[in-house]
C-alpha positions as CSV (number, residue, x, y, z in Angstrom):
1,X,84.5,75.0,115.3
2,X,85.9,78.5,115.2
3,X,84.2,81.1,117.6
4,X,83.4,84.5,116.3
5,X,82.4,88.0,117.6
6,X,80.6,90.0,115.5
7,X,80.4,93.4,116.8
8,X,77.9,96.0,115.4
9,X,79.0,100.0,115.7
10,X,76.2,101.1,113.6
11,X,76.0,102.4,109.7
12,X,74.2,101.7,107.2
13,X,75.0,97.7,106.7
14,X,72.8,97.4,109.9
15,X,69.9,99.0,108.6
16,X,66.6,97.4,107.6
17,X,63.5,98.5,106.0
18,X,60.1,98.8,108.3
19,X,57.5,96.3,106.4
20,X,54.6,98.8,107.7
21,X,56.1,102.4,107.5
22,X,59.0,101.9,104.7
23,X,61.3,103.5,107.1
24,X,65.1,102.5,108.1
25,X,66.1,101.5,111.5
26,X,68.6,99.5,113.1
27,X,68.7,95.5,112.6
28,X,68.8,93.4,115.8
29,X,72.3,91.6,115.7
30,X,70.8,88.7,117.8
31,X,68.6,88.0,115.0
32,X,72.1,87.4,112.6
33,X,71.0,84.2,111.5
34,X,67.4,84.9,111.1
35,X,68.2,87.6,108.4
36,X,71.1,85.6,107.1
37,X,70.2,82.1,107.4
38,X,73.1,80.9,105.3
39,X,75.7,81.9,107.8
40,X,74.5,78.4,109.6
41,X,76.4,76.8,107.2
42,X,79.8,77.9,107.8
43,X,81.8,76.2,109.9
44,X,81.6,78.6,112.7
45,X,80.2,79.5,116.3
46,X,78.5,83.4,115.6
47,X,77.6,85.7,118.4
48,X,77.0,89.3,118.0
49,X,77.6,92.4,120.1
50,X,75.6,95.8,119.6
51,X,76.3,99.2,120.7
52,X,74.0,100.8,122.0
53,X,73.2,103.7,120.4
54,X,74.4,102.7,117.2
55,X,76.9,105.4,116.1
56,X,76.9,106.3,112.5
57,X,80.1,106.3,110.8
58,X,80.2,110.1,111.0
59,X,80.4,110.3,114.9
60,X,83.0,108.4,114.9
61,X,86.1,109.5,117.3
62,X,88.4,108.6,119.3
63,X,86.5,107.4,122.5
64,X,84.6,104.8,120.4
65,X,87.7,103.2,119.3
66,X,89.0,102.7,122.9
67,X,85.5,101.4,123.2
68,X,86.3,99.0,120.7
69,X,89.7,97.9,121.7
70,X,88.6,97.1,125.1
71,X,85.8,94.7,124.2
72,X,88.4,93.2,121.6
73,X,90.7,93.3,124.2
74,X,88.3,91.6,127.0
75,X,86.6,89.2,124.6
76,X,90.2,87.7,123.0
77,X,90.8,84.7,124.5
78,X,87.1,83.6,124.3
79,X,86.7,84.3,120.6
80,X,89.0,82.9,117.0
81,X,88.2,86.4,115.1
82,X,86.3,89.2,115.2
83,X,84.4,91.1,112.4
84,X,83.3,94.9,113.3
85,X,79.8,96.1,111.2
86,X,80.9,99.8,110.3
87,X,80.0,102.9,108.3
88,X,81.7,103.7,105.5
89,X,82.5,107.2,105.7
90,X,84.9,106.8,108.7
91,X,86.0,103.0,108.1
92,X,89.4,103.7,106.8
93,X,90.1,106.2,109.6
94,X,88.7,103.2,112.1
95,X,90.7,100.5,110.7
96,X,94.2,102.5,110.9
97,X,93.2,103.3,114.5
98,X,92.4,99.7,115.5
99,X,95.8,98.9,113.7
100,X,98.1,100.7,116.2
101,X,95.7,100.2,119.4
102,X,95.6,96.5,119.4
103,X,99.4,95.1,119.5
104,X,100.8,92.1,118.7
105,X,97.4,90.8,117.4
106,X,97.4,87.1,116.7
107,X,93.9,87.0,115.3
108,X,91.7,88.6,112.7
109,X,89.6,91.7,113.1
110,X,88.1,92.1,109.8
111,X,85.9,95.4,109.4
112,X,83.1,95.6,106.7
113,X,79.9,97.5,106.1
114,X,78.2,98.6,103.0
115,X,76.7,100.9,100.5
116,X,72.8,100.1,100.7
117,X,71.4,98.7,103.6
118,X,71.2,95.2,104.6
119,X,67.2,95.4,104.0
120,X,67.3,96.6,100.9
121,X,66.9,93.9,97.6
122,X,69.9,94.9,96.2
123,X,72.5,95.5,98.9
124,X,76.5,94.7,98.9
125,X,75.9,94.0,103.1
126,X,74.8,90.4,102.4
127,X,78.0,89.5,100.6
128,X,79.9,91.3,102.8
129,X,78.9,90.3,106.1
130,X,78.9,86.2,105.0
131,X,82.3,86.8,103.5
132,X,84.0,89.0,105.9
133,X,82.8,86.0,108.5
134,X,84.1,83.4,106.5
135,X,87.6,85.1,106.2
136,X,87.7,85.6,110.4
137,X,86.9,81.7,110.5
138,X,89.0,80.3,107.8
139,X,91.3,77.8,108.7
140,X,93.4,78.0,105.5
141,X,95.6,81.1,106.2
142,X,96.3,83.0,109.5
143,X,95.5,86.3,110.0
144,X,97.1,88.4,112.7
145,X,96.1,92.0,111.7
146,X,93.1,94.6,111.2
147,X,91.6,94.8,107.6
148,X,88.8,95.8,105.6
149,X,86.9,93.6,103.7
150,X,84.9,95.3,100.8
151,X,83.5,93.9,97.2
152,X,84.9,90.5,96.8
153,X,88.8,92.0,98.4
154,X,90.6,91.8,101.7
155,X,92.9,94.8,102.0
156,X,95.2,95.4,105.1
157,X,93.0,98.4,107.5
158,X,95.3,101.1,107.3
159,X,96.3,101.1,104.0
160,X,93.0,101.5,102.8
161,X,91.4,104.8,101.7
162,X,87.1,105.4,100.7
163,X,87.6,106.5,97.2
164,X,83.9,106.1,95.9
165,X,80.5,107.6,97.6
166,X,78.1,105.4,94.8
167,X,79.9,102.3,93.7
168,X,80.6,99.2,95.5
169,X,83.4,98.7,94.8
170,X,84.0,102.0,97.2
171,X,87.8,101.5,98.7
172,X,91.2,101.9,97.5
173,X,94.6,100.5,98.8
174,X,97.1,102.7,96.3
175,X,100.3,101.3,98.0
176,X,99.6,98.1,99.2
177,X,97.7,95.0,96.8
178,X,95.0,93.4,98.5
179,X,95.3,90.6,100.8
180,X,92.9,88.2,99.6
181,X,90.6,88.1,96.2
182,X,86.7,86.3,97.1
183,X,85.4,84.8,93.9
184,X,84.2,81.5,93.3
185,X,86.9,80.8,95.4
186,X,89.2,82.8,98.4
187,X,92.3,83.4,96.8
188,X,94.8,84.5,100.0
189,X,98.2,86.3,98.9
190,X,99.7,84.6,102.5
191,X,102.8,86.3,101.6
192,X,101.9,89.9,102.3
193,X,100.1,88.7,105.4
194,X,102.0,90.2,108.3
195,X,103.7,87.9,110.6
196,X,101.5,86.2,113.8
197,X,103.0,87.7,116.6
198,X,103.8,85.4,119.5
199,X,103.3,88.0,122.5
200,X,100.1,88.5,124.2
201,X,98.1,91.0,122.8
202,X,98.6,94.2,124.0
203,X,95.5,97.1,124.4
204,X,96.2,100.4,124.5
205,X,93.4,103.0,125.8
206,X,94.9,106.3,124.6
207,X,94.9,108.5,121.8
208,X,95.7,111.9,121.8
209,X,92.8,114.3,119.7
210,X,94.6,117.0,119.7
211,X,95.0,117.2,116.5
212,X,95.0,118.3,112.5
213,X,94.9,117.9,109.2
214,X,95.9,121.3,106.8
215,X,95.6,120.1,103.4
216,X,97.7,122.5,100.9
217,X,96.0,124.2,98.1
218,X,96.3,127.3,96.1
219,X,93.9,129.7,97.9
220,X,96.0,128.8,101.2
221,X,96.1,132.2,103.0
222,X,99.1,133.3,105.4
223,X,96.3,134.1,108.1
224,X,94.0,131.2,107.5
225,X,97.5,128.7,108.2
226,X,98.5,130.8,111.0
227,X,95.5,130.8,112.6
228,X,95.4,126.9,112.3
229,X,98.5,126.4,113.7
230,X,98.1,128.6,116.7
231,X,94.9,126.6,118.2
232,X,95.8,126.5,122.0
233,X,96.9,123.1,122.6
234,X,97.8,121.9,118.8
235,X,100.3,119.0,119.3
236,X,100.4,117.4,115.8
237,X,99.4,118.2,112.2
238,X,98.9,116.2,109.3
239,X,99.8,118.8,106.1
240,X,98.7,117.1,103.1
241,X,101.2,118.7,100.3
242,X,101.2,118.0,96.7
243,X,102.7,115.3,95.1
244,X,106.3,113.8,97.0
245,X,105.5,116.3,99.4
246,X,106.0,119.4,97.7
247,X,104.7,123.0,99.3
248,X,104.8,126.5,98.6
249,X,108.7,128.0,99.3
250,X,107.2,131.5,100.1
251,X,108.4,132.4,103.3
252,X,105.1,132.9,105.5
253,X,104.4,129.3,104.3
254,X,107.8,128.3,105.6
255,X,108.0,130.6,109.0
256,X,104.6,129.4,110.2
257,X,105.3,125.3,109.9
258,X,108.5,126.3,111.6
259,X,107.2,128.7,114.6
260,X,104.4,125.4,115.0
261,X,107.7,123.0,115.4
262,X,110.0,125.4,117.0
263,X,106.4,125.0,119.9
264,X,106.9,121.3,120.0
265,X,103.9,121.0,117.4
266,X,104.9,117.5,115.5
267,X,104.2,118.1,111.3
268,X,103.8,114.6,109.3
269,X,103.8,115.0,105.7
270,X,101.5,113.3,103.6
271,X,100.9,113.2,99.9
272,X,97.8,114.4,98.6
273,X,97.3,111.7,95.6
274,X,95.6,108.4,96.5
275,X,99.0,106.6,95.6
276,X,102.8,107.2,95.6
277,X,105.1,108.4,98.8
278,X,106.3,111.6,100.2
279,X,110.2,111.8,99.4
280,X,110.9,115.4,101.1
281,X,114.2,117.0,99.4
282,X,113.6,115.3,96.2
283,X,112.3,118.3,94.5
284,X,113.0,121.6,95.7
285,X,109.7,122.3,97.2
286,X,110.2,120.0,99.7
287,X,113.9,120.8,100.8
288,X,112.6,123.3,103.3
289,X,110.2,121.5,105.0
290,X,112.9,118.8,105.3
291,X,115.2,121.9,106.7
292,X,112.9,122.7,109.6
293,X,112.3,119.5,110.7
294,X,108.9,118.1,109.1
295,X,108.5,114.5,109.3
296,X,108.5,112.3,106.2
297,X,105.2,110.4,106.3
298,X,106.6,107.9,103.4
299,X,103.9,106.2,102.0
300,X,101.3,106.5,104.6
301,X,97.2,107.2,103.8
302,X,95.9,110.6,105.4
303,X,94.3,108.2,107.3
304,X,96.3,105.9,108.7
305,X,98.8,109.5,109.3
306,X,96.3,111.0,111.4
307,X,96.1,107.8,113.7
308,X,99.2,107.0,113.9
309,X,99.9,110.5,115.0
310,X,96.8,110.3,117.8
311,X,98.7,107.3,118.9
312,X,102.1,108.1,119.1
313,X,101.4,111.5,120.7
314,X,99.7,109.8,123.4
315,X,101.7,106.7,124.2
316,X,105.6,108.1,123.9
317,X,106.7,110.7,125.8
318,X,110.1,112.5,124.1
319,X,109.8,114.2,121.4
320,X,112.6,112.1,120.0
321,X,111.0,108.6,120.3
322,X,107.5,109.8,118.4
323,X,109.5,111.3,115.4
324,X,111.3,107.6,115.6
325,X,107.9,105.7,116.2
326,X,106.6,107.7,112.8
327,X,109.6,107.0,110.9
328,X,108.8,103.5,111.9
329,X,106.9,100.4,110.1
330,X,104.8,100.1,113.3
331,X,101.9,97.9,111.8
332,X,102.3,97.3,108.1
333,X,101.3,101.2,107.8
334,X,104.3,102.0,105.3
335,X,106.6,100.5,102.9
336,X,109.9,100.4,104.9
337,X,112.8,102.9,105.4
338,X,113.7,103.2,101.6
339,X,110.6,105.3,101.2
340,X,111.7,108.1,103.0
């Protein structure tokens, strides 16, 4: 029988309903089978881990994943799979972290949550929880990489985006198809599986937070950009532009991304829309930023950018072999070379 971890950050999947007062608080994880007795019929050994505090989705930063990666990390030979309980406002970000912090995984992580809480009559955390289980044991198809599982689909983590605050069917994967359909049966798409590594895993315990996103828009100011990009100690930005990674041509626009990089500051471009890639000096509103040396983020989610920009910053040293690492398919992140 397959082994498997279930680890518990906090969000609203593990809440439950007080039968006295009405009000929401945290499940006990210990009691997994008590609240889900069907989960006795899967073909699988279940033990649960709990943080504790809980940490709702919103709270989520960068210490919490190291957190995460280290239990993974000192749990992995004794476990088959591991599913992470997870808010959803942060889950996408999570995921894309977890992608570049564990290396060479040979194993699933699958990380789920939900819309209404696991108490409530109604909730999407029943089905999620049982399934995203199921998927970490199966003995069908191997899984070596960090996803989300979310209404009846399996997409790869960082791919993923939350698109919807209301519906179940709450996240998006614009670039990638999903890795797996649950219906009456789980349909697995092995070939866009990424490969089992053969390596040990590898944990990494740094990110780097110093960090930001600057999302382009037409009330963008020439003071309100400078004054983001002159934050003592700025090391990266993530500009969100419009479309293939178009931005205004004016020339403040232009001088203060170029003073940022002329100070070592490392600017990834990212498209604004939900699907589609960032082709810089495909249009002419993108030739400059090409010019002064912005990076081409391809493909990539604003989320799995921002990540993979934490990581890099903090675990490559020349400036040279983090605009390589970005320019890089490091974990499934973006579709290949072409895209840039």
């Amino acid at each position: 029988m397959k082994n498997i971890l279930v680890i518990y950050t906090g969000g609203t999947i593990g809440m439950v309903k007080d039968k006295q007062t009405g009000a929401l608080h945290p499940f006990d994880m210990k009691k997994i089978y008590e609240a889900l007795p069907v989960l006795r019929q899967l073909d699988c050994n279940i033990d649960t881990w709990q943080f504790d505090p809980i940490i709702d989705s919103s709270d989520m930063n960068a210490g919490v994943w190291i957190r995460l990666v280290d239990l993974i990390g000192q749990q992995y030979d004794k476990y088959d799979g591991f599913v992470v309980l997870h808010g959803t406002d942060t889950m996408s970000y999570t995921a894309s972290a977890l992608s570049f912090l564990l290396e060479d995984l040979s194993k699933p992580v699958i990380i789920t949550g939900s819309q209404l809480p696991l108490g409530m009559i109604r909730t999407d955390g029943r089905e999620n929880i049982i399934s995203a289980i199921e998927i970490a044991a199966n003995e069908q198809v191997a899984i070596g990489e960090v996803c989300i599982f979310f209404e009846n689909k399996l997409f790869r983590g960082n791919r993923t985006t939350k698109f919807n605050a209301e519906h179940f069917e709450a996240f998006y994967s614009g670039n990638y198809p999903s890795l797996a359909k649950v219906g009456i049966n789980i349909i697995y798409k092995q070939h866009l599986l990424r490969p089992l590594s053969n390596k040990p895993l590898k944990v990494y315990n740094k990110m780097c937070d110093n960090v930001i996103i600057v999302k382009v828009h037409p009330a963008l100011r020439q003071e309100y950009l400078e004054a983001f990009l002159s934050v003592e100690g700025l090391r990266g930005v993530v500009l969100e532009t419009y479309g293939s990674g178009n931005a205004p041509t004016s020339p403040w626009f232009i001088n203060a991304i170029k003073k940022a990089i002329d100070k070592g500051v490392i600017v990834l471009n990212v498209t604004q829309c939900k699907a589609g890639s960032v082709v810089m000096g495909h249009y002419e509103a993108s030739m400059e930023l090409l010019n002064i040396g912005v990076v081409s983020g391809g493909d990539i989610t604003t989320e799995a950018a921002l990540a993979k920009l934490m990581f890099v910053l903090a675990n490559y040293n020349s400036k040279e072999e983090r605009i390589k690492m970005l320019n890089s398919d490091m974990r499934g992140e973006i579709t290949g070379k072409e895209v840039f």
